[in-house]
N, C-alpha and C positions, 0 to 999 in steps of 0.2 A: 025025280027031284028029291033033294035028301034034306031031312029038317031043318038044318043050320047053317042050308046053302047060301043063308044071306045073309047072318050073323058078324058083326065085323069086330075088330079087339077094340080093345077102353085101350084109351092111352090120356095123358093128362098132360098138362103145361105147364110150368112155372108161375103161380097164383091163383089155380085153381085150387078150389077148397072143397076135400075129401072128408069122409070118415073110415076112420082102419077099424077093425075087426076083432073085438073084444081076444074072441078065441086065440091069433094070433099071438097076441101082446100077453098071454097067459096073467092077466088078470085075475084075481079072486074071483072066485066062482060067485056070481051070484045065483044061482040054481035058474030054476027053469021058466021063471016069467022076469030075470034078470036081463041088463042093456047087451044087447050084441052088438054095437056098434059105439066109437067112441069118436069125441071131436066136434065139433072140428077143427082140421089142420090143415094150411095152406101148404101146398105143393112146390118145396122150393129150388130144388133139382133135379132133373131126369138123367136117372143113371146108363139107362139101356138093359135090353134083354128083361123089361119089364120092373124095375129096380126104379124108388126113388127117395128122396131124403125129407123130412116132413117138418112143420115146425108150429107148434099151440099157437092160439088167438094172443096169447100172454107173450108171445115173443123167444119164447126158449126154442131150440132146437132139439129134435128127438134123437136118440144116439144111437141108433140101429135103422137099418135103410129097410124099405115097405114092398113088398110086390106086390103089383096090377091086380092080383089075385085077391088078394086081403083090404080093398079098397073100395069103395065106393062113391060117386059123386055127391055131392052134398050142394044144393039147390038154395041160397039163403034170398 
């Protein structure tokens, strides 16, 4: 049996509410006890091949599209 034999992929839906990934968004550094996660942002297209398009509590739209990887579920 191999570690991650039961591991399954994140995927999200249109209205779910994420946080993306400080690191990705190249952010200012805030050094080392700084936020690694920002948002949250509602989920408001799924692009495919792990790709989606995100958009602030404030209503604006983010202008570069997010991968599953850079992402997190956000629990409110």
């Amino acid at each position: 049996m191999y570690y991650n034999s039961r591991v399954r992929g994140v995927a999200f839906q249109p209205g779910n509410l994420v946080y993306h990934s400080n690191d990705a968004s190249h952010a200012a550094a805030g050094g080392k006890l700084g936020p690694k996660w920002e948002g949250p942002y509602e989920v408001t297209d799924a692009l495919g091949n792990g790709a989606y398009k995100l958009r602030s509590m404030e209503g604006t739209i983010l202008p570069r599209t997010w991968n599953v990887a850079n992402l997190k579920r956000c629990y409110l």
